[in-house]
C-alpha positions in Angstrom: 20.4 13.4 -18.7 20.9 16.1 -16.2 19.3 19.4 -16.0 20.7 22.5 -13.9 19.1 26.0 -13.6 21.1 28.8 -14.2 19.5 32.4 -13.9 20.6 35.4 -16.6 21.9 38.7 -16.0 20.0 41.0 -18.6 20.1 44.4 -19.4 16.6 46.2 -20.1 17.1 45.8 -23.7 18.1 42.2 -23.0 15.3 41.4 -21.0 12.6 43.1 -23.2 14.0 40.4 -26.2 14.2 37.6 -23.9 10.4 37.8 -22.5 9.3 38.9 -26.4 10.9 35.6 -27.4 8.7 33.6 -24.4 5.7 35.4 -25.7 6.2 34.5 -29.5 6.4 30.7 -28.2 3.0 31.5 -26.4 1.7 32.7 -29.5 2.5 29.7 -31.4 0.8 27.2 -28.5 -2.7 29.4 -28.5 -2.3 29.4 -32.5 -2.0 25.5 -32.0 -5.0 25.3 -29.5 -7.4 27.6 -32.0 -6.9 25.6 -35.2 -7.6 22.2 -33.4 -10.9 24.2 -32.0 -11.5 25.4 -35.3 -11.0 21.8 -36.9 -13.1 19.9 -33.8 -16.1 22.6 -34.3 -16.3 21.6 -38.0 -16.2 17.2 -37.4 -12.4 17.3 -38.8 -9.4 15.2 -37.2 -7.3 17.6 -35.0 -3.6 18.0 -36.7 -1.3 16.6 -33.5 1.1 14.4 -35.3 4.8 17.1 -35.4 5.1 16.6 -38.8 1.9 18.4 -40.0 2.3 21.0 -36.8 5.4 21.7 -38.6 3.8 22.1 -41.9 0.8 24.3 -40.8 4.2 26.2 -39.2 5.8 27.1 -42.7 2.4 28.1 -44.1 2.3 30.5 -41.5 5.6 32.3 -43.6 8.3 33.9 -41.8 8.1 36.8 -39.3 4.8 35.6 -38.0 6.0 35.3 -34.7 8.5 38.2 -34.4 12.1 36.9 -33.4 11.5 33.5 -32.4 13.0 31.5 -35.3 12.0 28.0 -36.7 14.2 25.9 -34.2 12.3 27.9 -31.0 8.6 27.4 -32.5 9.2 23.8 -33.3 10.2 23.2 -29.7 6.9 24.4 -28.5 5.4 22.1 -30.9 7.2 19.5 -29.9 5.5 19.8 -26.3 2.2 19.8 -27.5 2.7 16.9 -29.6 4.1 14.9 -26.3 1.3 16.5 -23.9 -1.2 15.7 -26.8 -0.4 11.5 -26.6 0.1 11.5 -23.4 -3.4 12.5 -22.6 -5.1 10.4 -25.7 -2.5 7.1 -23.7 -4.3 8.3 -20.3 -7.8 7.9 -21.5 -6.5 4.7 -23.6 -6.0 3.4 -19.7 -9.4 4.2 -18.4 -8.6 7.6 -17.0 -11.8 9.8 -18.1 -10.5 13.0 -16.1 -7.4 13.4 -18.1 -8.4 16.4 -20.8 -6.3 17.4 -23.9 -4.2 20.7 -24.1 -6.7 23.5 -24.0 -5.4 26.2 -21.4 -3.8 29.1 -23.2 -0.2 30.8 -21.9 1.2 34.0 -22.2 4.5 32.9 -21.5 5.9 29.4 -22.7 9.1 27.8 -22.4 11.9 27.9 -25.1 13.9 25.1 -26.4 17.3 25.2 -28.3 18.8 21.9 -29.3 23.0 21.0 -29.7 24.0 23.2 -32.3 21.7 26.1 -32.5 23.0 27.9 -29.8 26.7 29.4 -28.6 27.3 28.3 -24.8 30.8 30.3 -24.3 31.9 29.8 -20.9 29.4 32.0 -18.8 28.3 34.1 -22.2 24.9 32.5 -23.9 23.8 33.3 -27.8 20.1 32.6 -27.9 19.5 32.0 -31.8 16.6 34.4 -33.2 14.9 35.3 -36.8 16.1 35.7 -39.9 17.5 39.6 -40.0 17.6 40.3 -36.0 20.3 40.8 -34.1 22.2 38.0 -32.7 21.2 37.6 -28.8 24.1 37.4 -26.2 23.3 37.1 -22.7 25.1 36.3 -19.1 24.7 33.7 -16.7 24.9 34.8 -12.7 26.5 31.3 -12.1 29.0 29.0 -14.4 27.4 25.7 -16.1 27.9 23.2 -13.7 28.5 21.0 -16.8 31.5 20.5 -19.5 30.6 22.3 -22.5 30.7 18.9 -24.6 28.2 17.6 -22.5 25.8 20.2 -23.2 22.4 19.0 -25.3 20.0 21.6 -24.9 19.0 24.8 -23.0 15.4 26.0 -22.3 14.4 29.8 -22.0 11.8 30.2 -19.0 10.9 32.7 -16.8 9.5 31.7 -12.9 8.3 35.2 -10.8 9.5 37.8 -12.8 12.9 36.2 -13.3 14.8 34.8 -16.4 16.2 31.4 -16.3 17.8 28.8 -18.5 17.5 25.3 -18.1 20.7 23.6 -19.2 20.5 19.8 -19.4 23.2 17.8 -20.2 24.5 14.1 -20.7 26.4 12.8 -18.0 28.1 9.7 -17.7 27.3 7.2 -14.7 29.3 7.2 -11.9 32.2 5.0 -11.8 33.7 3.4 -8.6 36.6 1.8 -7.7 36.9 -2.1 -8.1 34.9 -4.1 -5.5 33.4 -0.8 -4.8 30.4 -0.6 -6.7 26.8 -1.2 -6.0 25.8 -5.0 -5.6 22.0 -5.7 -6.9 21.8 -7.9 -4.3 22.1 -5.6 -1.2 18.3 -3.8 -1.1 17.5 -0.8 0.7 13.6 -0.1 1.6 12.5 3.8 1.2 9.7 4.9 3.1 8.4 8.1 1.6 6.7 10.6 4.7 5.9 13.9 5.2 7.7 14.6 8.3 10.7 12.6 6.8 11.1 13.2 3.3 12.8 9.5 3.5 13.4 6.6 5.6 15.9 3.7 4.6 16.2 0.7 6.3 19.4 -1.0 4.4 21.5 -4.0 5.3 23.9 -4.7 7.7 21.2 -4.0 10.3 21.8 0.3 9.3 19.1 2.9 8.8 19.5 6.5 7.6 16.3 8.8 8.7 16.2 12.0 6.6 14.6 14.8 8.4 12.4 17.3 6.2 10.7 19.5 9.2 12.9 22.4 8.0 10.5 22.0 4.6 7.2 21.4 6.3 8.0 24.7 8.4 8.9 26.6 4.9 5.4 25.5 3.6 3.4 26.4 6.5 5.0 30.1 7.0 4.5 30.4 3.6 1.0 29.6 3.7 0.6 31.8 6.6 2.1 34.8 4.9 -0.2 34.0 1.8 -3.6 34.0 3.9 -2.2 37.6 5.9 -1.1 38.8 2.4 -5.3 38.0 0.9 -6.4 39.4 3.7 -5.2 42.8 3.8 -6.0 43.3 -0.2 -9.4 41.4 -0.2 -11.0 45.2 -0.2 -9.0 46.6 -3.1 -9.0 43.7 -5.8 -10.5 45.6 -8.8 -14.1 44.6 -10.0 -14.8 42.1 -12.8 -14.7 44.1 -16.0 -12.4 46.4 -14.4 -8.8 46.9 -15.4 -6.3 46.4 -12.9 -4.8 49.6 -10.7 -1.1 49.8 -10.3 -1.3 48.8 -6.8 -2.9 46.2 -8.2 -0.2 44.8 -10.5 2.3 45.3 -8.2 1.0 43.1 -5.7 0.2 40.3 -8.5 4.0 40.8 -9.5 4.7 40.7 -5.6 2.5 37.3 -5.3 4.6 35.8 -8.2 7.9 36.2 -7.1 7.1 35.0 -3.5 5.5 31.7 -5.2 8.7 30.9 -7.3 11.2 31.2 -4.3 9.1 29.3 -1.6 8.7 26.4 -4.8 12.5 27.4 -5.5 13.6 26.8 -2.0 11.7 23.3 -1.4 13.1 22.2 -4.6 16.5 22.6 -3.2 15.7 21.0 -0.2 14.2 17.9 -1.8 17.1 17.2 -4.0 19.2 17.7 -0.8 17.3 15.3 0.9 17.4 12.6 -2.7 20.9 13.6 -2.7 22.0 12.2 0.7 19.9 8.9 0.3 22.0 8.2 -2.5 25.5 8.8 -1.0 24.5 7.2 1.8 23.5 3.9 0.0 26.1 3.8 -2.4 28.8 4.3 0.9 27.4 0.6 1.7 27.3 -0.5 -1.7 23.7 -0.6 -2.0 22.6 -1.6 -5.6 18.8 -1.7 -5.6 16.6 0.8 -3.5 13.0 -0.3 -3.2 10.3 3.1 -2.6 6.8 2.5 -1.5 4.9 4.4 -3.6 2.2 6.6 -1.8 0.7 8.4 -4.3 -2.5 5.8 -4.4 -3.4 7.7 -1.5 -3.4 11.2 -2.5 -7.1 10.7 -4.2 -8.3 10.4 -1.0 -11.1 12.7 0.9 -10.0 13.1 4.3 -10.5 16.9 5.0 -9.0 20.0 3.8 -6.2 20.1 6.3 -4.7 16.8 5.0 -5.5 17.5 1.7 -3.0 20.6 1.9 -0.5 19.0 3.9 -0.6 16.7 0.6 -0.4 19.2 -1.9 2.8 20.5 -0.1 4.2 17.3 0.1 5.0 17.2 -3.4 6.1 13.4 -3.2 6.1 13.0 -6.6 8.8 15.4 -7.4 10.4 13.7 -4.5 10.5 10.2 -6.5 11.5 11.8 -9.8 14.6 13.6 -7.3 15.6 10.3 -6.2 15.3 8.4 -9.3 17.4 10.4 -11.3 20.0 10.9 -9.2 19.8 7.1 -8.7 20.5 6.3 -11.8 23.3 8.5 -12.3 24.7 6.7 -9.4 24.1 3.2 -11.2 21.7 2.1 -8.4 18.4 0.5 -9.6 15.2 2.2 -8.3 11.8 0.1 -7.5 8.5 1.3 -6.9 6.2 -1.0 -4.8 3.0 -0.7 -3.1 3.6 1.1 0.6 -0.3 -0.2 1.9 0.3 -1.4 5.3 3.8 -1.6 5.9 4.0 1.2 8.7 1.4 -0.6 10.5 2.9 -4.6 10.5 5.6 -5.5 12.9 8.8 -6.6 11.1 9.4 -9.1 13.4 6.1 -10.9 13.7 4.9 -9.7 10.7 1.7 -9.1 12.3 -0.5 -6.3 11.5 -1.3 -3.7 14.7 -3.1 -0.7 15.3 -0.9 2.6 13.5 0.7 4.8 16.3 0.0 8.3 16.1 3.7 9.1 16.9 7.2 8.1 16.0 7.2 4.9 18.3 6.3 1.7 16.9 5.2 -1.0 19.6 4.1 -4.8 19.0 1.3 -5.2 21.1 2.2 -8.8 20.1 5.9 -10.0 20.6 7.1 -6.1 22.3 9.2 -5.1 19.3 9.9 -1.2 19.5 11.4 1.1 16.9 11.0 4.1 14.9 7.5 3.9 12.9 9.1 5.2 9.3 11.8 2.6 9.3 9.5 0.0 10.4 8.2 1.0 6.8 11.1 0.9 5.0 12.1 -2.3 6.5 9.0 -4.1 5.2 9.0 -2.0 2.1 12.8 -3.9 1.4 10.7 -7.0 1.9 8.4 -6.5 -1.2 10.9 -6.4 -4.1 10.0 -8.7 -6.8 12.1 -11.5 -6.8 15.5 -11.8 -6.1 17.4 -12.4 -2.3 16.8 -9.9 0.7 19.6 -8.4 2.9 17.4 -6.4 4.8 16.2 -9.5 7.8 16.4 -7.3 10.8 15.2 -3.9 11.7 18.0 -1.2 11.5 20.2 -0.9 14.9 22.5 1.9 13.8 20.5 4.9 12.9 22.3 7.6 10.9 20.0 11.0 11.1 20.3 13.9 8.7 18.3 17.3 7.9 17.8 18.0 4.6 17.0 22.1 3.9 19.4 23.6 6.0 19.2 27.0 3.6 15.7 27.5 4.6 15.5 30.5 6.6 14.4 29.2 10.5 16.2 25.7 10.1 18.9 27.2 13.0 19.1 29.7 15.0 21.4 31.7 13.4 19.1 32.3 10.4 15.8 32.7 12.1 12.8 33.1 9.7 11.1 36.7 9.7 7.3 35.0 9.1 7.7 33.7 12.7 6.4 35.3 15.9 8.7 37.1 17.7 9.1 35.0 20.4 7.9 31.6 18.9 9.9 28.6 20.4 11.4 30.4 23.4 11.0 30.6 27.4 8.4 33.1 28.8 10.0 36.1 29.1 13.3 35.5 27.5 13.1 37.4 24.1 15.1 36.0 20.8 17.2 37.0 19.4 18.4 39.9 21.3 18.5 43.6 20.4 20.9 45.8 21.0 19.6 48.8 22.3 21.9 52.0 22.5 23.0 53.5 25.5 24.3 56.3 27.2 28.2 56.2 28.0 28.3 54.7 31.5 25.3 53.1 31.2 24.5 49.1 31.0 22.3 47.2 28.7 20.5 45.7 31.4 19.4 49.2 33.3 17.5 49.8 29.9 16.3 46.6 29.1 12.1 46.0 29.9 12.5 42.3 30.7 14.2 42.9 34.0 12.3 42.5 37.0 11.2 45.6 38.7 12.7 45.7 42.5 10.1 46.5 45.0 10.0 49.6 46.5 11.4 50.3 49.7 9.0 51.5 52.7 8.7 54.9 53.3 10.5 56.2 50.4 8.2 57.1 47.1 
């Protein structure tokens, strides 16, 4: 199962229906959130199980929640439901922190299943009440997806903006005879922040996935969020005080810069799951084995680290990888990543962590890249079967993933930056035309040449 996002191009009347419709499923999750409040207060079970949500939906009678029909509020019960036992299987575990469903929304996502809705080439029908108008709206982009393929789509809205979630049902990739992926040639994945991904695979080849592009795109944007507080901290209104215009336009302004920034680092981090799995599928590799870091995130070890973390998002990073592994037909593995950037593949000898890129043996004077030194013992830890990956990657492919982030070139340099960050003293970038008289060169105008001095006895 595949999901694409594909934005809608409303009219006002359009758009007015479309967030009234998100509302109405918002209504329905706080209605769910009071009665099992209501029903906890007075020592009764709460009602989770779909079957009596649904029920307590028909007493409700129709109309109750404006345009959203049946099929819409069931989908938002079918989400509490899920979120429900999945919390109640957390605690079964021994996780005490994990809390039920209890945060209202004023906005929550709508889902339409096969055959309750009309996808006609790039012209959706969103199915509605009983005696309102049928719901036709446009997609900016074409469904990347056969219409037969199509299972669901999901109404959401992300900074102001109207999307649609179209997931479909793909087949797995199929290759050419003696051409597909052998479960016996194992690639390790080492999981970073600098590098979204490091894979040491067999044949003694390593592919090194660079991800600076992103860790730029989070730190500007962090930057620009701390300058942004800062010059409204003296106009937020007062608690108990309704918000000004200015006000609301700078919350609607916050919004939609949060949902590109998390936009664009999505697209870079299934860029960068994209090209691990070409790349290991070009050597035939049929099992990919990722150290799992996320033990570590738990940890106290300052508020720097702790947001580097937070933008590192490596879950989301797995769940890239794994389903577009699986697509491909390549089996994914999660191990334990403890200690594997610090032990020498060769000696398999445990040494003190380098602070750089450069892992050194103190040992037996093996050097190589610190990440694949990672993935190399990572490929080590499989359980079970036969290991390919004996040596430590000589042929070192290097890629960058997030090239549409704005400041991953020259060409598209970010406006958040300085204006001469990363350039000689002196030497502005990039440079400005300035106009000029006929006759007249650039350089007589420009304030970066050097002033001649001036000749003695003349003023």
């Amino acid at each position: 199962m595949r999901t694409a996002r594909v934005g809608l191009r409303v009219s006002a009347g359009q758009r007015r229906r479309c967030f009234g419709l998100l509302v109405s499923a918002g209504d329905v999750w706080a209605c769910v959130l009071d009665v099992n409040r209501w029903r906890r207060q007075r020592g009764l079970r709460p009602i989770v199980g779909y079957q009596a949500l649904c029920r307590e939906l028909s007493a409700a009678g129709p109309g109750t929640f404006g345009e959203l029909n049946t099929v819409g509020a069931r989908s938002v019960l079918r989400r509490y439901r899920d979120a429900w036992f999945a919390t109640a299987k957390r605690r079964k575990d021994g996780e005490e922190t994990a809390r039920y469903p209890r945060r209202k929304r004023g906005l929550m996502p709508v889902r339409y299943y096969h055959g309750t809705f009309t996808l006609d080439g790039r012209r959706l029908r969103l199915p509605t009440g009983r005696g309102c108008a049928s719901l036709w709206v446009r997609l900016d982009r074409p469904v990347p997806y056969e219409a037969g393929q199509v299972r669901s789509v999901t109404l959401v809205a992300e900074g102001g903006r109207l999307f649609v979630d179209v997931t479909a049902e793909v087949p797995i990739t199929a290759y050419p005879p003696e051409r597909e992926p052998d479960p016996g040639r194992v690639a390790g994945v080492d999981p970073g922040l600098i590098h979204p991904f490091a894979v040491a695979g067999p044949d003694g080849e390593g592919l090194v996935v660079s991800g600076r592009a992103i860790r730029a795109e989070a730190h500007l944007h962090l930057k620009d969020t701390k300058h942004r507080r800062r010059t409204v901290s003296r106009r937020p209104p007062k608690p108990g005080q309704a918000g000004s215009r200015r006000w609301r336009k700078y919350r609607a302004r916050q919004r939609e810069v949060e949902a590109r920034h998390r936009r664009r680092v999505r697209q870079a981090q299934h860029e960068a799951a994209k090209t691990v799995v070409d790349w290991a599928a070009a050597r035939r590799v049929g099992t990919l084995v990722v150290g799992d870091p996320r033990g570590v995130l738990a940890l106290k070890a300052g508020r720097r680290h702790h947001q580097r973390v937070q933008a590192w998002r490596v879950g989301y990073l797995i769940r890239c990888l794994t389903d577009k592994a699986e697509q491909a037909g390549i089996d994914l593995v999660l191990v334990d990543e403890r200690g594997t950037s610090s032990t020498c593949p060769t000696c398999r000898q445990r040494v003190p962590k380098p602070k750089n890129r450069n892992f050194t043996c103190i040992r037996c004077g093996f050097s190589g890249h610190r990440d694949l030194v990672g993935g190399a013992n990572i490929a080590r830890r499989r359980p079970g079967g036969t290991i390919t990956t004996n040596m430590f990657p000589v042929v070192i492919t290097h890629r960058r993933a997030g090239r549409h982030l704005s400041g991953a070139g020259r060409s598209r340099r970010d406006p958040r930056r300085s204006p001469h960050h990363g350039t000689a003293p002196g030497v502005p970038w990039p440079a400005v035309a300035r106009p000029t008289r006929s006759g007249e060169s650039l350089a007589h105008h420009s304030e970066d040449q050097p002033t001649p001095p001036p000749q003695r006895g003349k003023r």
